[in-house]
N, C-alpha and C positions, 0 to 999 in steps of 0.2 A: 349360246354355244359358239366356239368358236372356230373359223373356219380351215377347214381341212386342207392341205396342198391336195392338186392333183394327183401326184407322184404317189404319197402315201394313199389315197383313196385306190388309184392304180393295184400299188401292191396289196394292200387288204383285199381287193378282189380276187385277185389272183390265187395268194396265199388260202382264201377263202373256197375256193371254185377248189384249186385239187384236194382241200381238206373234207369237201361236200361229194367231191369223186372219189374219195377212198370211203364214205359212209362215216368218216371220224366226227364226233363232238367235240365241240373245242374242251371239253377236259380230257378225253382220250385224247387229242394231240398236246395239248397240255402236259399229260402224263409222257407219252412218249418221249418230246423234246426236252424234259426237264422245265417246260415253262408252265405258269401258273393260268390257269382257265381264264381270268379275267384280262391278263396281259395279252393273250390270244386274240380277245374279244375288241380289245381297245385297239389293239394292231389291223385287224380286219375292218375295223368301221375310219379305219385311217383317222383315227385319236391320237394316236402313237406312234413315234419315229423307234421302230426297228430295229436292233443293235447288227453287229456283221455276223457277233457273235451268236445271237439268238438264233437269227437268219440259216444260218449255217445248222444247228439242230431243229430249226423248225422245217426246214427240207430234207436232210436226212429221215426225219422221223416219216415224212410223205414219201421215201423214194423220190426225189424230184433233183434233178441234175441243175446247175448253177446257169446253164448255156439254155435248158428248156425254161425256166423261170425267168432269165432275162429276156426270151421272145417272147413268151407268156405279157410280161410288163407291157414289153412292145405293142402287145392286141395281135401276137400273131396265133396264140392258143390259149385262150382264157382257163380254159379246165390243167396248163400246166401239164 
């Protein structure tokens, strides 16, 4: 397997934590965002670099503001 940047692992968690605070499956957020269950999943285990695009409907779909998510990243509130 090949290995993860930090940054992405970072975000997968993040992304992961407010999606685990809303009760969502990643096909329910999947559904929401317009993104596919699996892209969700390889995005959170930091597999996957992220588009801005995605990004953008994968937090809308949570309610999660652009400024909470980036101190979230920070480790300043992991639940986002």
């Amino acid at each position: 397997m090949a290995r993860h940047s930090a940054i992405r692992r970072r975000v997968g968690a993040v992304l992961r934590a407010a999606r685990e605070a809303r009760g969502l499956s990643q096909e329910g957020l999947g559904d929401a965002a317009g993104l596919h269950r699996t892209y969700v999943g390889s995005v959170e285990r930091g597999e996957r670099n992220v588009s801005v695009e995605a990004l953008e409907a994968w937090l809308a779909a949570l309610r999660v503001t652009w400024s909470a998510f980036g101190s979230a990243v920070d480790g300043q509130d992991p639940g986002a």
